[in-house]
N, CA, C, O and CB atoms as a CASP TS submission, in Angstrom:
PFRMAT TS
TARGET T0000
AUTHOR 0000-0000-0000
METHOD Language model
MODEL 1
PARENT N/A
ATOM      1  N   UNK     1     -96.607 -12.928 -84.806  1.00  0.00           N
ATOM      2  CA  UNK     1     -96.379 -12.116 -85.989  1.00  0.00           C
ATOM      3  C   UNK     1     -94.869 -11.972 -86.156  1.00  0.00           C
ATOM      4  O   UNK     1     -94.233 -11.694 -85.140  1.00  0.00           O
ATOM      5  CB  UNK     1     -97.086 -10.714 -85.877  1.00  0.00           C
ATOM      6  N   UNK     2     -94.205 -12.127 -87.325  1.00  0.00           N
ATOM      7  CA  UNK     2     -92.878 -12.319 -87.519  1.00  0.00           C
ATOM      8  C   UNK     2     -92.159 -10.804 -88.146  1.00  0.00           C
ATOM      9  O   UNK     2     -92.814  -9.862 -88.591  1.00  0.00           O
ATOM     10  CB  UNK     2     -92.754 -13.652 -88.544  1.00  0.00           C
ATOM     11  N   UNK     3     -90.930 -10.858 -88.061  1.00  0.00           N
ATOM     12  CA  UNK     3     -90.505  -9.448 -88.612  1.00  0.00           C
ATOM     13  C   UNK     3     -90.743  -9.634 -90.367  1.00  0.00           C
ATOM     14  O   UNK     3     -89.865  -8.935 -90.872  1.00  0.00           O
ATOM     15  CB  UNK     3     -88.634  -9.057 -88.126  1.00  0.00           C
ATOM     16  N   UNK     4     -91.100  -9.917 -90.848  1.00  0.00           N
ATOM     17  CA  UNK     4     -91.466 -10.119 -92.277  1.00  0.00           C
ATOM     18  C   UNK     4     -92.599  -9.646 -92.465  1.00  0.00           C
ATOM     19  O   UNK     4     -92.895  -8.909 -93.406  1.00  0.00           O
ATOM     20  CB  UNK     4     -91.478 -11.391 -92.752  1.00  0.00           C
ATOM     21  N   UNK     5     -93.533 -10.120 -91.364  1.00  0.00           N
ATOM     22  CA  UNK     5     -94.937  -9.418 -91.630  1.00  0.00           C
ATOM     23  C   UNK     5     -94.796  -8.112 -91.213  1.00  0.00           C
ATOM     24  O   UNK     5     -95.119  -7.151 -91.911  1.00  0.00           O
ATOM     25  CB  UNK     5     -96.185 -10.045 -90.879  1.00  0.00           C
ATOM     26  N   UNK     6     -94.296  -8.030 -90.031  1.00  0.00           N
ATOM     27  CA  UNK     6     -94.463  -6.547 -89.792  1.00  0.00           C
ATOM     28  C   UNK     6     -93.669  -5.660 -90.881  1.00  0.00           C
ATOM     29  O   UNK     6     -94.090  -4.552 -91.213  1.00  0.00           O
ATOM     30  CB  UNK     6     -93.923  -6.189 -88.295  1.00  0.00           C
ATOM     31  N   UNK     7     -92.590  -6.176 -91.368  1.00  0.00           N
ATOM     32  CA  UNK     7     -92.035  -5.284 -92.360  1.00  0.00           C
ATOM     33  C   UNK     7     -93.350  -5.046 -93.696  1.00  0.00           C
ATOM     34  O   UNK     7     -93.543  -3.869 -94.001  1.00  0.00           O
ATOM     35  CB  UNK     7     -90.452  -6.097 -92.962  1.00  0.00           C
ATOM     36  N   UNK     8     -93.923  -5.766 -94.197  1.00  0.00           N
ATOM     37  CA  UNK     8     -94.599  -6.284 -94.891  1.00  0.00           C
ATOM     38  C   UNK     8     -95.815  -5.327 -94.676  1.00  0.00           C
ATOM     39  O   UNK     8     -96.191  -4.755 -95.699  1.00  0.00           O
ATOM     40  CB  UNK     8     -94.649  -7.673 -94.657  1.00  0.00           C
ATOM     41  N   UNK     9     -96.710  -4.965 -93.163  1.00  0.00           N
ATOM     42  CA  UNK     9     -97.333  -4.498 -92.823  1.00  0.00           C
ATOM     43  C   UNK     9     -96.759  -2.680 -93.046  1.00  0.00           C
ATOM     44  O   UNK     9     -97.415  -1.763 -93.540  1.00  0.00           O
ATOM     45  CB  UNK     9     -97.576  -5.248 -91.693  1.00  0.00           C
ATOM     46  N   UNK    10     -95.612  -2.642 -92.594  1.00  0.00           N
ATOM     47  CA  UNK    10     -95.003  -0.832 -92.826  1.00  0.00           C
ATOM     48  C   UNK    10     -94.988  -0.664 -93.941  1.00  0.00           C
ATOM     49  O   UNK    10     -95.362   0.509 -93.955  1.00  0.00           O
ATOM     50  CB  UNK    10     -93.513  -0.289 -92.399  1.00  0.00           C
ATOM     51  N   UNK    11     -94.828  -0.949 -95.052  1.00  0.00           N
ATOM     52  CA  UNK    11     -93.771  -1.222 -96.355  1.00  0.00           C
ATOM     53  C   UNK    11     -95.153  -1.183 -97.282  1.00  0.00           C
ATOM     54  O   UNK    11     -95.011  -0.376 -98.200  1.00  0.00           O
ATOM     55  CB  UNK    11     -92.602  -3.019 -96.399  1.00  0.00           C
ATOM     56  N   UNK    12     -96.522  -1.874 -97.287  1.00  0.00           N
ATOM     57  CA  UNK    12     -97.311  -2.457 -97.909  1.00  0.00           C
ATOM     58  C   UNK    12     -98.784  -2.963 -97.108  1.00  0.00           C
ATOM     59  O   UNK    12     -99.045  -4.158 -96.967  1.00  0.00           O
ATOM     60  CB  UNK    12     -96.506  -3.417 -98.426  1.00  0.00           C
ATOM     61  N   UNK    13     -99.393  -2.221 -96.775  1.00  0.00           N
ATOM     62  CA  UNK    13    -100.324  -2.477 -95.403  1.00  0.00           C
ATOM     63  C   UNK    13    -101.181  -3.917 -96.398  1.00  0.00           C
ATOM     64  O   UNK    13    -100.903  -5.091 -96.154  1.00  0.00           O
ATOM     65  CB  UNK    13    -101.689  -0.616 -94.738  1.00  0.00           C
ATOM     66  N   UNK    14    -101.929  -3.620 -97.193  1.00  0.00           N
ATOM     67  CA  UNK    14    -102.694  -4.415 -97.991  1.00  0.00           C
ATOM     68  C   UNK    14    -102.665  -6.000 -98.221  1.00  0.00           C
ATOM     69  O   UNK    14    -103.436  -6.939 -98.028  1.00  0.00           O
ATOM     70  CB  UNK    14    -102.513  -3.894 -99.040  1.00  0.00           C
ATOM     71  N   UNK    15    -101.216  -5.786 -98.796  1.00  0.00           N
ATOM     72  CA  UNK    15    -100.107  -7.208 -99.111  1.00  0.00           C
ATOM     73  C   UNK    15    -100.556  -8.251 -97.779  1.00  0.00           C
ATOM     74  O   UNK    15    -101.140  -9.334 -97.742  1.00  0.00           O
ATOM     75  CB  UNK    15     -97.940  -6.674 -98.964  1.00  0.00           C
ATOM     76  N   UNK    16     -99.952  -7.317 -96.683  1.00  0.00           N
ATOM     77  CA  UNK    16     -99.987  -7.629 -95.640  1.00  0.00           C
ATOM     78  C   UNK    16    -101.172  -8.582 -94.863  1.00  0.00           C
ATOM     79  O   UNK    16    -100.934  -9.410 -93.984  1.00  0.00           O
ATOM     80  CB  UNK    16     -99.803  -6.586 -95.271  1.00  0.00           C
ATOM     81  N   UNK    17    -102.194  -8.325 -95.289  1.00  0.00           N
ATOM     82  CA  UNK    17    -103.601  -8.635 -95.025  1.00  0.00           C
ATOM     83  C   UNK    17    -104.290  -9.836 -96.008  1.00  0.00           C
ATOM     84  O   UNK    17    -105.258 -10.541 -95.721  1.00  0.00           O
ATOM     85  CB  UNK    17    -104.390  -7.250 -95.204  1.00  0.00           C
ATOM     86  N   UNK    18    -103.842  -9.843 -96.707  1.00  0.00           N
ATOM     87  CA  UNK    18    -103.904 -10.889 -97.978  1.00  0.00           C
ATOM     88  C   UNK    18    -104.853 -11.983 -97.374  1.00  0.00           C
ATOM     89  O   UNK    18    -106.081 -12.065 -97.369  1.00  0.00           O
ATOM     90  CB  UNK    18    -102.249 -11.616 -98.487  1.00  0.00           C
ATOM     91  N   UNK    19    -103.695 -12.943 -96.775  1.00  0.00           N
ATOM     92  CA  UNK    19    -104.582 -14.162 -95.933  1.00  0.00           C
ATOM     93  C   UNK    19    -105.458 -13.796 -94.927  1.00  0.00           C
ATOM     94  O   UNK    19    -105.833 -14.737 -94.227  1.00  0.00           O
ATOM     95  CB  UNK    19    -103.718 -15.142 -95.187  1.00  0.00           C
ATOM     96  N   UNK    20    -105.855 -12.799 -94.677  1.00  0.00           N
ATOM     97  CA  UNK    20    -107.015 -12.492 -93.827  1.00  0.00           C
ATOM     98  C   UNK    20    -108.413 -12.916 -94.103  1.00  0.00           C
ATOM     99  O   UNK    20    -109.103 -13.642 -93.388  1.00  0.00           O
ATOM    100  CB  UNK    20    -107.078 -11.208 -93.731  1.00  0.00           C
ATOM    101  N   UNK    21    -108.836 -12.209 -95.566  1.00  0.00           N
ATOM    102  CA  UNK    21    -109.945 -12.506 -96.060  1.00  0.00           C
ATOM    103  C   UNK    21    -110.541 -11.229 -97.539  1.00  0.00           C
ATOM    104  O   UNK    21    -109.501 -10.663 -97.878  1.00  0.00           O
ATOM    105  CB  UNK    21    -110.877 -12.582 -94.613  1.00  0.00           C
ATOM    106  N   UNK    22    -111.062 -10.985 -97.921  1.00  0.00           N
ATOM    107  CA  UNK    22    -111.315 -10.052 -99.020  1.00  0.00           C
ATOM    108  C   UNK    22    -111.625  -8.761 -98.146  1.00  0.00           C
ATOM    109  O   UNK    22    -110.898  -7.809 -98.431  1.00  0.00           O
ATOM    110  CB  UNK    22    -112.593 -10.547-100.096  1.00  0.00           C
ATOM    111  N   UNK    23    -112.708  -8.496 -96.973  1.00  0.00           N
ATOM    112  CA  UNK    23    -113.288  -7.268 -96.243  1.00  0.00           C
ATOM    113  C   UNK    23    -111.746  -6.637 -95.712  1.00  0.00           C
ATOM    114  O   UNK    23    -111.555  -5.436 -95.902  1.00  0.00           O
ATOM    115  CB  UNK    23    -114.561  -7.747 -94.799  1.00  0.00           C
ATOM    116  N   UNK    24    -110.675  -7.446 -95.058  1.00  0.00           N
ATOM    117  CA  UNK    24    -109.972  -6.493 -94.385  1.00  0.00           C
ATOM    118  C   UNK    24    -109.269  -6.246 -95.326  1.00  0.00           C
ATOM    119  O   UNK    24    -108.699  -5.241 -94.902  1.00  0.00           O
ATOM    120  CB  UNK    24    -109.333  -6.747 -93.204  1.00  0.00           C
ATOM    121  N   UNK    25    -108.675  -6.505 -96.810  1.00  0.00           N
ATOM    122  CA  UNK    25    -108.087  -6.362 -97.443  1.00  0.00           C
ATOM    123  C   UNK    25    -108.845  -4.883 -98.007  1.00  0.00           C
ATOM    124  O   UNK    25    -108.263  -3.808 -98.151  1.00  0.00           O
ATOM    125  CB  UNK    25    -107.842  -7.554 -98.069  1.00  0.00           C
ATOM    126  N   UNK    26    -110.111  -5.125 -98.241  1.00  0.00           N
ATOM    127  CA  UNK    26    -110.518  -3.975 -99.219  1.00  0.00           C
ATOM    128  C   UNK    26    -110.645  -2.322 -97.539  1.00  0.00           C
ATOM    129  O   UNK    26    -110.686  -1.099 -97.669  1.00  0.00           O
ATOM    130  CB  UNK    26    -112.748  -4.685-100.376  1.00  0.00           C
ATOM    131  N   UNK    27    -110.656  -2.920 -96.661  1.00  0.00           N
ATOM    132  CA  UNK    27    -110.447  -2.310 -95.384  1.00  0.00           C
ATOM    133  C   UNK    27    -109.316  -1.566 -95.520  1.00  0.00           C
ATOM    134  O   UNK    27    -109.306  -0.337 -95.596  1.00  0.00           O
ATOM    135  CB  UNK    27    -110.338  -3.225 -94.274  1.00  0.00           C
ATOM    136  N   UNK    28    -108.457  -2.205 -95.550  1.00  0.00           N
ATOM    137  CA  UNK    28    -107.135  -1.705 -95.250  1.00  0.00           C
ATOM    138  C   UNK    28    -106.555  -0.586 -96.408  1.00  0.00           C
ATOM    139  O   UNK    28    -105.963   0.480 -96.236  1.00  0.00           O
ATOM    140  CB  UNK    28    -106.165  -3.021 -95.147  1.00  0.00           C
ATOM    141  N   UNK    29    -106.963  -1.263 -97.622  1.00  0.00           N
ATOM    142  CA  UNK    29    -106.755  -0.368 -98.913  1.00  0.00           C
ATOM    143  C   UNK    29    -107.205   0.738 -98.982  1.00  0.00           C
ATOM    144  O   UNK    29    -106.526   1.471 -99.700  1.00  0.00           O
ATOM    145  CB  UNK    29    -107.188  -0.805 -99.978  1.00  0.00           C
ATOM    146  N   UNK    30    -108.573   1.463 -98.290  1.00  0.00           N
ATOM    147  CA  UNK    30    -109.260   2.259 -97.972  1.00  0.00           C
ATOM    148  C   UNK    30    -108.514   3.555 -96.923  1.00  0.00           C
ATOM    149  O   UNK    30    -108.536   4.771 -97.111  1.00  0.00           O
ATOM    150  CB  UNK    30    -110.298   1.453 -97.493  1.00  0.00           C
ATOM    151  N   UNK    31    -107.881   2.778 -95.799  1.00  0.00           N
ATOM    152  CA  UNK    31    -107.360   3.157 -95.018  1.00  0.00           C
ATOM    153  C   UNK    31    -106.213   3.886 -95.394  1.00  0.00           C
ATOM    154  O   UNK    31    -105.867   5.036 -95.122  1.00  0.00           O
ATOM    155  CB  UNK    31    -107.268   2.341 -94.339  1.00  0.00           C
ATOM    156  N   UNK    32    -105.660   2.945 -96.113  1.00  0.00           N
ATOM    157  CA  UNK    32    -104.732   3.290 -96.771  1.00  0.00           C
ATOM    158  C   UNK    32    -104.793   4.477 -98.165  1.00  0.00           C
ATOM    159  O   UNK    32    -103.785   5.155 -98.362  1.00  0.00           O
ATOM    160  CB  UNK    32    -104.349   2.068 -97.045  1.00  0.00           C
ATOM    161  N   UNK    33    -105.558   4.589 -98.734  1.00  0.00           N
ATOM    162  CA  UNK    33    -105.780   5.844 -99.356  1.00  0.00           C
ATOM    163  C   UNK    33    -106.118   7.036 -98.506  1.00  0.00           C
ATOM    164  O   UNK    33    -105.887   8.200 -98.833  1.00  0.00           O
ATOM    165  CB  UNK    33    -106.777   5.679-100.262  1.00  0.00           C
ATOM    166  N   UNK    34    -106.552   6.738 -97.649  1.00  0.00           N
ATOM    167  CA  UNK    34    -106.707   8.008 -96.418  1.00  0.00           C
ATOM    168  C   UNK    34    -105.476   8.357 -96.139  1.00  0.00           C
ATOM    169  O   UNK    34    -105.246   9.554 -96.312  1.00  0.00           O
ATOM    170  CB  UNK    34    -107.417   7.633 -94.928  1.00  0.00           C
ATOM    171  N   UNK    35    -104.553   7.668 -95.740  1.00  0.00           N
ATOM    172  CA  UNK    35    -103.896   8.007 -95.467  1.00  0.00           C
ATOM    173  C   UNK    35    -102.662   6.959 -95.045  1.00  0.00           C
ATOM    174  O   UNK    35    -103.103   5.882 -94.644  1.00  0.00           O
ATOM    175  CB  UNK    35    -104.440   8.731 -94.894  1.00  0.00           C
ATOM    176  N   UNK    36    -101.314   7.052 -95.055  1.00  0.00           N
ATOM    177  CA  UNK    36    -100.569   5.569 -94.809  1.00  0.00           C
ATOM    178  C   UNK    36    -100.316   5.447 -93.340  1.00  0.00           C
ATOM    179  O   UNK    36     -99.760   4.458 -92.862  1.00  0.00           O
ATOM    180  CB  UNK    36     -99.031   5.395 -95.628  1.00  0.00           C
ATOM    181  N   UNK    37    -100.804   6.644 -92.502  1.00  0.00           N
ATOM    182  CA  UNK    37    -100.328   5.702 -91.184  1.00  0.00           C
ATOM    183  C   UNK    37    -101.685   4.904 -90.792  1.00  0.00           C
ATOM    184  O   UNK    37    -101.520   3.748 -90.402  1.00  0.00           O
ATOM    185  CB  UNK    37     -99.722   6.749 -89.681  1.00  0.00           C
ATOM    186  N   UNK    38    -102.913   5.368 -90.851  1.00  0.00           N
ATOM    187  CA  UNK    38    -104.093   4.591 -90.685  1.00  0.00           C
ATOM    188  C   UNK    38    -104.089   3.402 -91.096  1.00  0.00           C
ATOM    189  O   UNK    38    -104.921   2.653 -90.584  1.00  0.00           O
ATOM    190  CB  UNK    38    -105.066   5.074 -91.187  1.00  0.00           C
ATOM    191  N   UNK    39    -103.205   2.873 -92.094  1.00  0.00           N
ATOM    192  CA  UNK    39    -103.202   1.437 -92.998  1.00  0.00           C
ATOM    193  C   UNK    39    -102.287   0.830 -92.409  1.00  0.00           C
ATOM    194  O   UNK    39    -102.312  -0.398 -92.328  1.00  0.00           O
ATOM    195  CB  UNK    39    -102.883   1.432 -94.595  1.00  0.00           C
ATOM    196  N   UNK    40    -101.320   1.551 -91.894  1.00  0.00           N
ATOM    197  CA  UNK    40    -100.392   0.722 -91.042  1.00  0.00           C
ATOM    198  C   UNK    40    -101.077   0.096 -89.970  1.00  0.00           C
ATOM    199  O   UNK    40    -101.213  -1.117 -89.815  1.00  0.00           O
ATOM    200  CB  UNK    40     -99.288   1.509 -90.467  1.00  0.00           C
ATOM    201  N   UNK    41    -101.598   1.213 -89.073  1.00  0.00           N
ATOM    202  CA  UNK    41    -102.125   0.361 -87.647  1.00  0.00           C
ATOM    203  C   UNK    41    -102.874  -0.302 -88.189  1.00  0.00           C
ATOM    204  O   UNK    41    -102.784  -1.514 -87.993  1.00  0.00           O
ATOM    205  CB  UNK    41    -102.839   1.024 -86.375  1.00  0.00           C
ATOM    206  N   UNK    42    -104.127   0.312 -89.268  1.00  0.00           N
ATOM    207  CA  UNK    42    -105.009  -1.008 -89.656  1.00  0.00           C
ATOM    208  C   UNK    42    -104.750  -2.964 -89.549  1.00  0.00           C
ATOM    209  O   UNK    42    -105.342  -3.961 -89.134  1.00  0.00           O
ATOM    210  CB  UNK    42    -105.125  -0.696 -91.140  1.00  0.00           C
ATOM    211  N   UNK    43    -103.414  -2.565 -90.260  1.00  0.00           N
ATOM    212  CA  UNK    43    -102.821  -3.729 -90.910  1.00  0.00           C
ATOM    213  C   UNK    43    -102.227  -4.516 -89.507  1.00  0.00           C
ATOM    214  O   UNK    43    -102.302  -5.698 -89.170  1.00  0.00           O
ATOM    215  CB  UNK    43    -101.555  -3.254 -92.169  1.00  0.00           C
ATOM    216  N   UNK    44    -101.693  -3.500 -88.939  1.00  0.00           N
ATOM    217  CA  UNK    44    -100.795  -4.265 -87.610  1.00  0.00           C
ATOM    218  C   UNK    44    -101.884  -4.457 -86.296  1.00  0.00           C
ATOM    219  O   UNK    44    -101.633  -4.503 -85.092  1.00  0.00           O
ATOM    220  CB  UNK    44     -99.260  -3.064 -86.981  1.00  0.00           C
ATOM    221  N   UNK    45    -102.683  -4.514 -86.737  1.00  0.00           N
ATOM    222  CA  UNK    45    -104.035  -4.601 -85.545  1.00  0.00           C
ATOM    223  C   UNK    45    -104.429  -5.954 -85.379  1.00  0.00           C
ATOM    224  O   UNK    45    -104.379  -6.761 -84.451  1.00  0.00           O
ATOM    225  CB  UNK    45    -105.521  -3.775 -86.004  1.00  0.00           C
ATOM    226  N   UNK    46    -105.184  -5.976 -87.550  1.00  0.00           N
ATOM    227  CA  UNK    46    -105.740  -7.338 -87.781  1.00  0.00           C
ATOM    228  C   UNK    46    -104.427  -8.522 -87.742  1.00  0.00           C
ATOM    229  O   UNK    46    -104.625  -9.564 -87.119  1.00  0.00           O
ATOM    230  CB  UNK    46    -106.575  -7.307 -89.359  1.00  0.00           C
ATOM    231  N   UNK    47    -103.180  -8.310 -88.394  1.00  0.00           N
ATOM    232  CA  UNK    47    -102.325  -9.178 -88.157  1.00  0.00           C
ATOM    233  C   UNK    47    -102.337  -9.751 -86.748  1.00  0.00           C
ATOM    234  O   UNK    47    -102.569 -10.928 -86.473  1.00  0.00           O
ATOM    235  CB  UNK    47    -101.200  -8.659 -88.493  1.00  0.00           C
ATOM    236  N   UNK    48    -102.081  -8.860 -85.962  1.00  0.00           N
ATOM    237  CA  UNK    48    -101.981  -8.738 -84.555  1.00  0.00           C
ATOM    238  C   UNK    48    -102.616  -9.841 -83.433  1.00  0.00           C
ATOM    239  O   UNK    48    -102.150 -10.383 -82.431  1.00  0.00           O
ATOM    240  CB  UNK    48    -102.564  -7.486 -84.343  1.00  0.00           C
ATOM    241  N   UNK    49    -104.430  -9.907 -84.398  1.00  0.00           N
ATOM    242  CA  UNK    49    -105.133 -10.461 -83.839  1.00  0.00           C
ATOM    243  C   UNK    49    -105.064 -12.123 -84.038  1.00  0.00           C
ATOM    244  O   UNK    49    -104.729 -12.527 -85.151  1.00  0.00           O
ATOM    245  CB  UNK    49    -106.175  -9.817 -84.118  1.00  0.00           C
ATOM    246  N   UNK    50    -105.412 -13.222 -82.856  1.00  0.00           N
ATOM    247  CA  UNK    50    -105.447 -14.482 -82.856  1.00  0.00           C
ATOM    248  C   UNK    50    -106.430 -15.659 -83.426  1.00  0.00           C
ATOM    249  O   UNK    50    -106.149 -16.843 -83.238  1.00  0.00           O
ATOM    250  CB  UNK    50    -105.354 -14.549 -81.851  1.00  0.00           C
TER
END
């Protein structure tokens, strides 16, 4: 994961998730209306993953 994404991931959790797939995107957006630190880790979890 590069500093672009992770900026990308703080800055914009959603954006972030894009190439993932449609579920973590609409995931993360969710999360993210809850609240913005939940969308962060959300985001920096699935990025995260291999």
């Amino acid at each position: 994961m590069g500093l672009l994404r992770v900026l990308l991931c703080i800055l914009f959790p959603p954006l972030a998730v894009v190439d993932k797939g449609c579920g973590s995107v609409l995931i993360i957006f969710l999360l993210t209306l809850c609240g913005w630190v939940p969308g962060v880790i959300g985001a920096l979890i699935i990025n995260n993953k291999k």
